[in-house]
OpenMM code with the backbone's topology and positions (N, CA, C; nanometers):
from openmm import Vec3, app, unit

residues = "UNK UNK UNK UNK UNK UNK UNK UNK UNK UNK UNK UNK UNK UNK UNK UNK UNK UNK UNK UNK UNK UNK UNK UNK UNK UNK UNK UNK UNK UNK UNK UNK UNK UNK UNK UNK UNK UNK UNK UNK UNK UNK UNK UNK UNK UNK UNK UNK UNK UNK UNK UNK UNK UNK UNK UNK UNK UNK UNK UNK UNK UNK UNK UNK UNK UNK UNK UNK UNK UNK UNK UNK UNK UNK UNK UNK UNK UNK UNK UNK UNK UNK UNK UNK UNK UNK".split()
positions = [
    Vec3(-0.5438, 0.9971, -0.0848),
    Vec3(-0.5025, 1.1360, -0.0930),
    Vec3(-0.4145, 1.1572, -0.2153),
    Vec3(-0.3060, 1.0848, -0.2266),
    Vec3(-0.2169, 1.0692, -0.3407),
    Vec3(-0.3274, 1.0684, -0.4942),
    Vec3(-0.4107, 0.9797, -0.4631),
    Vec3(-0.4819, 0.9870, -0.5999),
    Vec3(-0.5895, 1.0673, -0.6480),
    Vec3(-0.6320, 1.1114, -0.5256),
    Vec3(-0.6923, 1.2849, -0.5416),
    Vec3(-0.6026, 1.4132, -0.6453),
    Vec3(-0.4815, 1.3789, -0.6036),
    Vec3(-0.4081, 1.4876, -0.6706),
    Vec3(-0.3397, 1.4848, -0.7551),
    Vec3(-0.2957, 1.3648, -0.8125),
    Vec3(-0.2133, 1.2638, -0.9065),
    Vec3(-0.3383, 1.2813, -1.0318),
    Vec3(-0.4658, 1.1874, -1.0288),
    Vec3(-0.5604, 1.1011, -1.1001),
    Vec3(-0.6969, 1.2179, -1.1053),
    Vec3(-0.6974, 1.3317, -1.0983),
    Vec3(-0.8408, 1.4135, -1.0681),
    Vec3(-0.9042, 1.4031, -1.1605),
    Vec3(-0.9426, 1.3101, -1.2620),
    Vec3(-1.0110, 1.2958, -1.3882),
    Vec3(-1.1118, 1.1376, -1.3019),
    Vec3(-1.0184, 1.0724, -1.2154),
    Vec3(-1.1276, 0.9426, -1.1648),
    Vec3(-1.1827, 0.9716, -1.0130),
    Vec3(-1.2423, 1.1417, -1.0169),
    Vec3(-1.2597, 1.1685, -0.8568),
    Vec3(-1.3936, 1.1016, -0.8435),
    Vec3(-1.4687, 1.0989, -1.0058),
    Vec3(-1.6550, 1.0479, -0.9645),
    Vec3(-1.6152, 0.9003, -0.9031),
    Vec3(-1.5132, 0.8248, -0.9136),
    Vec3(-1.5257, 0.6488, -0.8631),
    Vec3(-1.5050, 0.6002, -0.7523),
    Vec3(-1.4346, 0.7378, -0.6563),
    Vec3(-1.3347, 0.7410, -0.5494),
    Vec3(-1.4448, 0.7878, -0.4212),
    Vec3(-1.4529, 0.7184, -0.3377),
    Vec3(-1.5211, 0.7274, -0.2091),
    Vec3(-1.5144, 0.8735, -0.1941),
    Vec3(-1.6562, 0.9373, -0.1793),
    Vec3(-1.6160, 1.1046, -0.1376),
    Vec3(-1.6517, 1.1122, 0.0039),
    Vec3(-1.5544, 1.2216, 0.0719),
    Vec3(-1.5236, 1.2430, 0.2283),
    Vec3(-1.5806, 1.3570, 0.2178),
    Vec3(-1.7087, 1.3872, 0.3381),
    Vec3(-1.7506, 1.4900, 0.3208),
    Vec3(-1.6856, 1.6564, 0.3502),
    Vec3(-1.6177, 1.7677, 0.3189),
    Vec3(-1.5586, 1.8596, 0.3692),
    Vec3(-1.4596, 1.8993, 0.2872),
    Vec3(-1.4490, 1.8100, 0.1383),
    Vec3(-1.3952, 1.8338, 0.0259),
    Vec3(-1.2263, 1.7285, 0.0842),
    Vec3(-1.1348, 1.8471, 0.0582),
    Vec3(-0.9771, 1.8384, 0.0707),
    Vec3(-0.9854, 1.8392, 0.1985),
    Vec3(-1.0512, 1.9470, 0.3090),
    Vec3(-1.0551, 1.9456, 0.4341),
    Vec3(-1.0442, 1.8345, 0.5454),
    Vec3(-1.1059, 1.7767, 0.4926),
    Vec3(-1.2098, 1.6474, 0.5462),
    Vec3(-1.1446, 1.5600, 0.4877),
    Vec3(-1.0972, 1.5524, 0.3653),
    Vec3(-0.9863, 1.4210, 0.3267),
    Vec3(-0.8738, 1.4415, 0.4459),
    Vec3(-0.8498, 1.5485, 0.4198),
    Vec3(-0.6776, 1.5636, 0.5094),
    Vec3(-0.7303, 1.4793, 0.6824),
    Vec3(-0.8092, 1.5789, 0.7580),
    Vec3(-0.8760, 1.5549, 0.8751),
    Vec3(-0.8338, 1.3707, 0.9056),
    Vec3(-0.9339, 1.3464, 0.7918),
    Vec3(-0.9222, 1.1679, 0.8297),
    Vec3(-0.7992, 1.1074, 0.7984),
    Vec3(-0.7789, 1.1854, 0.6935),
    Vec3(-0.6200, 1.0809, 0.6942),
    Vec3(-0.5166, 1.0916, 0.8218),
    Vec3(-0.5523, 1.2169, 0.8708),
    Vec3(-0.4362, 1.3327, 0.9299),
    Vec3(-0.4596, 1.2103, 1.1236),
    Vec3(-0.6100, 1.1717, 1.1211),
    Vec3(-0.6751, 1.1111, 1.2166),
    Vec3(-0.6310, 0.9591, 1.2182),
    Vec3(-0.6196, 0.9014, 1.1254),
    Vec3(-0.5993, 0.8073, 1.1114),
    Vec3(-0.4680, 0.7295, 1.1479),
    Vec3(-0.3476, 0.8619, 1.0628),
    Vec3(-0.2246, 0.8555, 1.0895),
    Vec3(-0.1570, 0.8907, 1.2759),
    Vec3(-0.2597, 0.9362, 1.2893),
    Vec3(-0.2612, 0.9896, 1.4484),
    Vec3(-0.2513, 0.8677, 1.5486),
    Vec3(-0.3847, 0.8128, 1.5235),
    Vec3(-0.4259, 0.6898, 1.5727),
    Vec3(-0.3260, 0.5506, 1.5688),
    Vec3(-0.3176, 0.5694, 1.4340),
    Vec3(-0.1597, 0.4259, 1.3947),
    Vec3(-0.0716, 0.4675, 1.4735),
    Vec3(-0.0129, 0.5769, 1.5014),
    Vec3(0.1263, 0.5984, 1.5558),
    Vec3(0.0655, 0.5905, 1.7302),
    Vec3(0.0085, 0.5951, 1.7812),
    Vec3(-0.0700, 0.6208, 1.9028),
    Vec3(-0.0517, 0.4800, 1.9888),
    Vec3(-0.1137, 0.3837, 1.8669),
    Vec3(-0.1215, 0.2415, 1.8544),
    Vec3(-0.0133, 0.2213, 1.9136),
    Vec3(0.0753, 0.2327, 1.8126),
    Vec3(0.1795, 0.1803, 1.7909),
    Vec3(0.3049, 0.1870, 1.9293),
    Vec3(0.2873, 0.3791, 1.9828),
    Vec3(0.3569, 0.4037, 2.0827),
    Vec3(0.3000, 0.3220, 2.2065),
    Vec3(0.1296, 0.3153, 2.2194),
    Vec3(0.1181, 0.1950, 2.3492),
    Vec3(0.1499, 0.0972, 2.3775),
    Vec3(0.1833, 0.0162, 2.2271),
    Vec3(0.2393, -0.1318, 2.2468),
    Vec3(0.3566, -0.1183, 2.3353),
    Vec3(0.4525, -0.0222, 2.3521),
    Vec3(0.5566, -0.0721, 2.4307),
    Vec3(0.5236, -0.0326, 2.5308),
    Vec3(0.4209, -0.0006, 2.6145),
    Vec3(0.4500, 0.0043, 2.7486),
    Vec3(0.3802, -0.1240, 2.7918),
    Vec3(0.4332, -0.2453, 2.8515),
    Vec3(0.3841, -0.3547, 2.9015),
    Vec3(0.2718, -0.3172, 3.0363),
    Vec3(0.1738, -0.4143, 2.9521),
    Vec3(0.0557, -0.4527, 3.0677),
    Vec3(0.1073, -0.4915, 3.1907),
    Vec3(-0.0169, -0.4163, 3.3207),
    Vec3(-0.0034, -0.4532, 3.4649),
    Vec3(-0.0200, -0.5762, 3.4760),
    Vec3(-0.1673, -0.6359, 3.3860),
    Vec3(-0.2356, -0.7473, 3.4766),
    Vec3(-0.1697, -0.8831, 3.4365),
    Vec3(-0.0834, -0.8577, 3.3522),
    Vec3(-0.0172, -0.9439, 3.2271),
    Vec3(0.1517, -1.0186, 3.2992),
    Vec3(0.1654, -1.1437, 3.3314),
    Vec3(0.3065, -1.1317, 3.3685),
    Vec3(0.3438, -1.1371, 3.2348),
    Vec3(0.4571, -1.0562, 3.2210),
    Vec3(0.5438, -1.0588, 3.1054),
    Vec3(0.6719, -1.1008, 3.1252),
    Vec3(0.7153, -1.1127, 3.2312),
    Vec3(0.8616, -1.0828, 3.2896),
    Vec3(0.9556, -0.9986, 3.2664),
    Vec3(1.0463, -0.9423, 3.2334),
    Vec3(1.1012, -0.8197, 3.2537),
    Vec3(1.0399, -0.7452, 3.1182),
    Vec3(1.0283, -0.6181, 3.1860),
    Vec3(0.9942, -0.4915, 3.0927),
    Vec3(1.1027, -0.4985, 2.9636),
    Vec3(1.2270, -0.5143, 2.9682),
    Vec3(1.2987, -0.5063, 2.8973),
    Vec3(1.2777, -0.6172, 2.7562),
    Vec3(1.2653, -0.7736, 2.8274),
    Vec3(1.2034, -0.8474, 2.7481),
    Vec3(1.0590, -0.8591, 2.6400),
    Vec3(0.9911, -0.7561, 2.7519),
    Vec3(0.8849, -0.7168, 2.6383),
    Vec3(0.8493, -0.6513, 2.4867),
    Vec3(0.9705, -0.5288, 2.5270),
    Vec3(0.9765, -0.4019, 2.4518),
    Vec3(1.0364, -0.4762, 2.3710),
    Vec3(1.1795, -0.5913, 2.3946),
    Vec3(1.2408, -0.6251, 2.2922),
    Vec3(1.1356, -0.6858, 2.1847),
    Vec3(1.0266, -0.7757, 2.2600),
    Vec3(0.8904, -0.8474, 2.1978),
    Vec3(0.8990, -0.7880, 2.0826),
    Vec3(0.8318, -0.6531, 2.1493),
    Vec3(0.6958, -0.5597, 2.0229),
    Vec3(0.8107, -0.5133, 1.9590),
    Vec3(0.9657, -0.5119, 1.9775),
    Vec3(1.0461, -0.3925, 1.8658),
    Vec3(1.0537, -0.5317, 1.7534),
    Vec3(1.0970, -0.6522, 1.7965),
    Vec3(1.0987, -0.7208, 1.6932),
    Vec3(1.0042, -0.7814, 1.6090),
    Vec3(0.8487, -0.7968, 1.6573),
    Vec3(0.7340, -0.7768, 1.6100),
    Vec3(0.7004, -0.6529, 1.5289),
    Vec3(0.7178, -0.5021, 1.5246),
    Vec3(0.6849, -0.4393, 1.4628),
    Vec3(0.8180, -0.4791, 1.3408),
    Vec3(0.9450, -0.4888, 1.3757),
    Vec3(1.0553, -0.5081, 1.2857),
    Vec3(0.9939, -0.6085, 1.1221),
    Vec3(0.9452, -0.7199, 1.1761),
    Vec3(0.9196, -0.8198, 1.1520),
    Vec3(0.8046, -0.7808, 1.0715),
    Vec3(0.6998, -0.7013, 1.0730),
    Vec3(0.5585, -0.6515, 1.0380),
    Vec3(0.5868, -0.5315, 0.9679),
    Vec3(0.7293, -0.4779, 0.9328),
    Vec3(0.7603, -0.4086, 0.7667),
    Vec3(0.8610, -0.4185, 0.7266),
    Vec3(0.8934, -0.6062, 0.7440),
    Vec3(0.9597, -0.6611, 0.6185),
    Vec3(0.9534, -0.7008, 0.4913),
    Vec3(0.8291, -0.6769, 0.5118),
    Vec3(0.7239, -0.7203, 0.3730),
    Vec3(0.7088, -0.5665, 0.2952),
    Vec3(0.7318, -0.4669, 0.3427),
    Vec3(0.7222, -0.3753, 0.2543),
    Vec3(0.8482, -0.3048, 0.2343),
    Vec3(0.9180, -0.3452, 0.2988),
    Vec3(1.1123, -0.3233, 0.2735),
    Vec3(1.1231, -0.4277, 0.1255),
    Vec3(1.0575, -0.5239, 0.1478),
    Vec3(1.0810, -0.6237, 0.0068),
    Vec3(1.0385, -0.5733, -0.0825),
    Vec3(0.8639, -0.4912, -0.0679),
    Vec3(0.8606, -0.4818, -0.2067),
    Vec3(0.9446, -0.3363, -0.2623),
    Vec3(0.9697, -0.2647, -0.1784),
    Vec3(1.0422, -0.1276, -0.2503),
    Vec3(1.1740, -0.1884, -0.2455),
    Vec3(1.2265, -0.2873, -0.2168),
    Vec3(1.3585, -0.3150, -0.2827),
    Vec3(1.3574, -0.4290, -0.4165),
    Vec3(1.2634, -0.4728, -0.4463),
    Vec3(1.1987, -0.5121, -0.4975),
    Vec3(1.1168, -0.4517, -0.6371),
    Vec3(1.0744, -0.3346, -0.5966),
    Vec3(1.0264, -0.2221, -0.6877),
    Vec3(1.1239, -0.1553, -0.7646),
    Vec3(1.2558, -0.1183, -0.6289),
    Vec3(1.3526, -0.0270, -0.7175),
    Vec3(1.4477, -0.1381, -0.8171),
    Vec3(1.4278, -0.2795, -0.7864),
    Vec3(1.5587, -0.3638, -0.8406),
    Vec3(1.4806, -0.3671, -0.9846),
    Vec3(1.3165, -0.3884, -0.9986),
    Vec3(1.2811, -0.4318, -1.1146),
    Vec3(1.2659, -0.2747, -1.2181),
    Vec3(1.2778, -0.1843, -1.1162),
    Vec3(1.2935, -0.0296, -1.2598),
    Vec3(1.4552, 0.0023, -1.2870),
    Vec3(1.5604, -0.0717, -1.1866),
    Vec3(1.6554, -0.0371, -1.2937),
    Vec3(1.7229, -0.1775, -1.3621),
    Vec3(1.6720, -0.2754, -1.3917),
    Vec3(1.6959, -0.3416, -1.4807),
    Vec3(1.6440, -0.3163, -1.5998),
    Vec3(1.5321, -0.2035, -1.6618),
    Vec3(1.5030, -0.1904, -1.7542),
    Vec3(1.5618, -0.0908, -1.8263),
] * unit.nanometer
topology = app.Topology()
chain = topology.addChain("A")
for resn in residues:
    res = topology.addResidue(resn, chain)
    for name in ("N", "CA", "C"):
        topology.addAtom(name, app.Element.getBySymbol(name[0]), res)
């Protein structure tokens, strides 16, 4: 989406979504829907599953998701350390 509106000189190379802008937004808009959806089911712990306490679980997935955008905390601290050293 960003490079739809940024780059509109390389739109012939770029996967086209049928419905123009419409239909870009739609899927992204779907997509982003879906991730967060994901994301909110992980914490409710499975029936069939012993987990042992609910509490222990949630802590699971908070430090699992924690853990799964540390890698992109690095690179934007990372990004911003290497543009102001120049």
């Amino acid at each position: 989406l960003v490079l739809r509106t940024r780059n509109p000189e390389r739109r012939a190379k770029t996967f086209r979504v049928p419905g123009n802008m419409f239909g870009l937004w739609t899927v992204v808009l779907l997509g982003l829907f879906a991730c967060c959806a994901t994301v909110t089911v992980s914490f409710l712990p499975p029936d069939n599953v012993d987990i042992g306490s609910p509490a222990r679980y949630t802590t699971m997935i908070a430090i699992g998701t924690i853990a799964a955008l540390l890698p992109l905390l690095f690179f934007f601290w990372y990004k911003k350390k290497n543009r102001s050293s120049r």
